[in-house]
C-alpha positions, 0 to 999 in steps of 0.5 A: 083821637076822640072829640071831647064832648062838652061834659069833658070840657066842663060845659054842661048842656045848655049853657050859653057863651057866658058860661064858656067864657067863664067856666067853673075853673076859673071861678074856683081858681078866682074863689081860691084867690079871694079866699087866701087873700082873705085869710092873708088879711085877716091874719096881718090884722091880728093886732086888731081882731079885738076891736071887730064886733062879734057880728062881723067875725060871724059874717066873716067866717061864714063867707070863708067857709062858702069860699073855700067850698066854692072850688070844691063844688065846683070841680068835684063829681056832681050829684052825688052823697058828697056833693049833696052835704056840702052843698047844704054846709055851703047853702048854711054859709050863703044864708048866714053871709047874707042875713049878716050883712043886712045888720051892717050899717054904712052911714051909721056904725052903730045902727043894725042896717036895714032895719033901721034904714041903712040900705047899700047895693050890697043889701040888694045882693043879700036880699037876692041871695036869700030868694036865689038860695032857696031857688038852687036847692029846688033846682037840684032836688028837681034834678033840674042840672042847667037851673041850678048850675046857672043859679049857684054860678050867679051867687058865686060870681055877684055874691061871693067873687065880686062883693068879696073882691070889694072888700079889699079897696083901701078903708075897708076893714080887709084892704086896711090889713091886707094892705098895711 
């Protein structure tokens, strides 16, 4: 029997223990999990979906859409058409969650985020995102696999799997539906 290379097992060349420890598997496994329950939450919330602000749908449903993609791009063939398209649908969703974000307010609901002075760790994360995204299309239109794999596994991990999952506590919009 022949030894598996690291292609075989998921590992593309380069990456560190990091990468081992989580590999896209579980990323898409964990991706698919945020997603359902996202979808779960916000179908028990239906008695409410008329008192969410257009802004937050907008943001909302951009992030379902790079997380229902995140397990696709993440176990499908690289490089090719396929992945190319979806990539720049899931590129869009990424950009448009981000720039969202930085309109929503913590201490003043009425307020239009940062730009009235309302900053949060999760405005730190929009603002990676939007200088890490542009970094990730230069990486694969280089062919540069190790760069651009490292990068979309950082937003998919920081961006999408862990702010998502902190969308869940009790007294968030999500965790109140999801949980009720």
């Amino acid at each position: 029997m022949m030894a598996a290379t690291q292609a075989d097992r998921g590992v593309a060349k380069g990456q560190g223990l990091f990468d081992r420890l989580i590999p896209n598997g579980l990323l898409a496994a964990l991706s698919v999990v945020l997603a359902a329950s996202a979808l779960l939450a916000i179908a028990r919330g239906r008695p409410h979906w008329g008192q969410v602000p257009p802004l937050v749908w907008l943001h909302l449903g951009s992030t379902l859409v790079a997380t229902v993609l995140t397990p696709v791009m993440l176990l499908r063939r690289k490089g090719d058409g396929r992945h190319r398209k979806l990539g720049y649908v899931w590129v869009g969703a990424m950009l448009l969650t981000a720039v969202t974000s930085l309109f929503f307010s913590i201490r003043a609901p009425q307020g239009w985020g940062v730009f009235t002075g309302d900053f949060s760790f999760i405005h730190i994360l929009s603002v990676l995102v939007l200088l890490q995204v542009p970094r990730i299309v230069i990486a694969a239109r280089a062919h540069n696999r190790a760069r651009h794999e490292r990068g979309v596994r950082g937003i998919v991990i920081g961006a999408l799997l862990i702010a998502g999952f902190f969308t869940f506590p009790l007294g968030r919009m999500l965790g109140s539906w999801l949980f009720r």
